[in-house]
C-alpha positions as CSV (number, residue, x, y, z in Angstrom):
1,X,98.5,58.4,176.4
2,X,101.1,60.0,177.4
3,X,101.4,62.3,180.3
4,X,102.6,66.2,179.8
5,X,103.8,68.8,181.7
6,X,104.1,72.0,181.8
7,X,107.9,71.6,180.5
8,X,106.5,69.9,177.4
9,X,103.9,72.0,176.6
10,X,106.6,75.3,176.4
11,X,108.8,73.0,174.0
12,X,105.6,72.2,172.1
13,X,104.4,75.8,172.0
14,X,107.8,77.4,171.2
15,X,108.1,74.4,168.6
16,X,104.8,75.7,167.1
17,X,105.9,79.3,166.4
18,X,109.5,78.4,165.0
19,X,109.5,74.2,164.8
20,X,113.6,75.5,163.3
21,X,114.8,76.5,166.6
22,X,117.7,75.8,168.2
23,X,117.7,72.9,170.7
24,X,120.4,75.2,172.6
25,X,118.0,77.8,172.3
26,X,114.9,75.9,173.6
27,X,116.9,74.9,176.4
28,X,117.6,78.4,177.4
29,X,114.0,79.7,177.0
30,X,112.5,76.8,179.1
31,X,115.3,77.0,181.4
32,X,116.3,73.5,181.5
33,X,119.0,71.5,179.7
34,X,119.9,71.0,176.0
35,X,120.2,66.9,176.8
36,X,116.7,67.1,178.4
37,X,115.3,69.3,175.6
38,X,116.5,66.7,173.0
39,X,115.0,63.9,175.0
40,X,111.7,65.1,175.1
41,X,111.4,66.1,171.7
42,X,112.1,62.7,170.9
43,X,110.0,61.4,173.2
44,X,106.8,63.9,171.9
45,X,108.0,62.8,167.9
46,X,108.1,59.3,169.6
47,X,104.8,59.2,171.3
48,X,102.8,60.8,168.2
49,X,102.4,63.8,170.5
50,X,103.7,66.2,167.9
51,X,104.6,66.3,164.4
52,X,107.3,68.4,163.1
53,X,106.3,69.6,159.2
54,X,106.1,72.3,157.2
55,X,103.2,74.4,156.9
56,X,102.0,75.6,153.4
57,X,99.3,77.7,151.8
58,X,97.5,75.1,149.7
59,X,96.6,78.7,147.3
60,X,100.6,79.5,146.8
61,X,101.2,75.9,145.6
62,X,98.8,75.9,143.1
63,X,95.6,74.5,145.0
64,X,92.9,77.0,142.9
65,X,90.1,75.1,144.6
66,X,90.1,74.0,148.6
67,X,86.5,72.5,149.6
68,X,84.9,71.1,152.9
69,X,82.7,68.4,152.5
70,X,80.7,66.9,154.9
71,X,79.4,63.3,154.6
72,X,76.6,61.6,156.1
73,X,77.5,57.5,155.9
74,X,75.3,54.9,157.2
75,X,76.6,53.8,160.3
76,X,77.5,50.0,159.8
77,X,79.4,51.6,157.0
78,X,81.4,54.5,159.0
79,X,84.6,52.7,159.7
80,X,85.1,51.4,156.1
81,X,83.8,54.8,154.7
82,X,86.5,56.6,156.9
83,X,89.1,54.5,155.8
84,X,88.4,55.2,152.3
85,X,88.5,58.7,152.1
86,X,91.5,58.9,154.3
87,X,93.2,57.3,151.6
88,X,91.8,59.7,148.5
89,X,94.9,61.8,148.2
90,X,93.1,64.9,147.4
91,X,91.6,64.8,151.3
92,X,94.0,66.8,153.6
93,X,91.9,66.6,156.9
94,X,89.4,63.8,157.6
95,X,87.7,63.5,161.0
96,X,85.1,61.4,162.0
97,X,82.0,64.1,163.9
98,X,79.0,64.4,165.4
99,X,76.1,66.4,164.3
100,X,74.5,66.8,161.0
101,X,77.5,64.5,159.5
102,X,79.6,61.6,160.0
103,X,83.0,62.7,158.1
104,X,84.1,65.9,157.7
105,X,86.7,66.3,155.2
106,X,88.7,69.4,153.5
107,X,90.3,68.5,149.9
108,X,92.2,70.4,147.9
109,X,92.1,70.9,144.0
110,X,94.5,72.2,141.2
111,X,91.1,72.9,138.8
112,X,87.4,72.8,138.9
113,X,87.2,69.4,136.5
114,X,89.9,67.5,139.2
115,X,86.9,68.7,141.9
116,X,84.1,67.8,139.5
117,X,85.2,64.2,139.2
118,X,86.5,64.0,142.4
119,X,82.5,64.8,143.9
120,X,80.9,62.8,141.4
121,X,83.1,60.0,140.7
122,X,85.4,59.4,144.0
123,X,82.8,60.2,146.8
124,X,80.0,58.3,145.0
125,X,82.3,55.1,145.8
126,X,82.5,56.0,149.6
127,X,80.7,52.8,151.6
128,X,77.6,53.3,152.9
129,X,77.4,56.8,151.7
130,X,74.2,59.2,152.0
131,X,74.2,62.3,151.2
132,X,77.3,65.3,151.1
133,X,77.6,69.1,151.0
134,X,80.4,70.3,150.0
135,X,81.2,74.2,150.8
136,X,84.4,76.0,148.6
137,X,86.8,78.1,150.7
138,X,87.5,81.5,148.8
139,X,89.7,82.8,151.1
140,X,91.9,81.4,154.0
141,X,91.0,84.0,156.5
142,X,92.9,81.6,159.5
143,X,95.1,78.9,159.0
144,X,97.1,77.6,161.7
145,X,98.2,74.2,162.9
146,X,98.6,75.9,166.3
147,X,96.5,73.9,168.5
148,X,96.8,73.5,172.2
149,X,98.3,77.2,172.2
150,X,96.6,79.3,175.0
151,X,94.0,81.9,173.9
């Protein structure tokens, strides 16, 4: 893991509001210099620490149907059943929880038959799988990629 301080963490949460800035420009907000700015963005790309992507509204690009599914997998089975919806390309987040499920997943559809075989056809081939409730998003009320950002 690596270690961050408090230089990193106002590159990573200027990064986060405008990931186009300037390195000249991060460098004069953090008050430190353009080399050392450049060095430890690497470093954070480097290190996995960040990701620098673009941010889209799954609704604008055509996405009618976004879905989060929970999954309850029979634990021998978690590891293989992880790796196998982490490779469905419809999933866009996958996390391995605790509580009343195992995965937690949120896909994304373009129409209710892609979503329809995707429940009944895809999931039914996770390993070890139980049961699953799935719950549709109607509106994106927050959706930010923001984290680690104070309050």
């Amino acid at each position: 893991m690596m270690e961050i301080d408090s230089v990193d963490k106002q590159l990573v949460e200027i990064l986060q509001e405008n990931a186009r800035v300037t390195n000249a420009e991060l460098a004069r907000q953090v008050g430190v210099s353009e080399a050392t700015v450049r060095r430890r963005i690497d470093k954070l790309l480097e290190k996995d620490v960040i990701r620098i992507k673009a941010v889209a509204d799954p609704f604008k690009l055509g996405y009618a149907i976004i879905v989060i599914i929970g999954l309850w997998v029979e634990k021998p089975h978690l590891r293989e059943a992880e790796e196998y919806v982490c490779a469905l390309p419809e999933a866009r987040f996958v996390g391995v929880t605790m509580g009343s499920y195992d995965l937690m997943l949120e896909a994304w559809f373009r129409s209710r038959e892609e979503m329809v075989r995707f429940m009944t056809e895809d999931l039914a081939k996770v390993p070890g799988i139980g049961r699953n409730d799935a719950f549709q998003v109607i509106r994106l009320s927050k959706y930010t990629y923001d984290w680690g950002r104070p309050g």
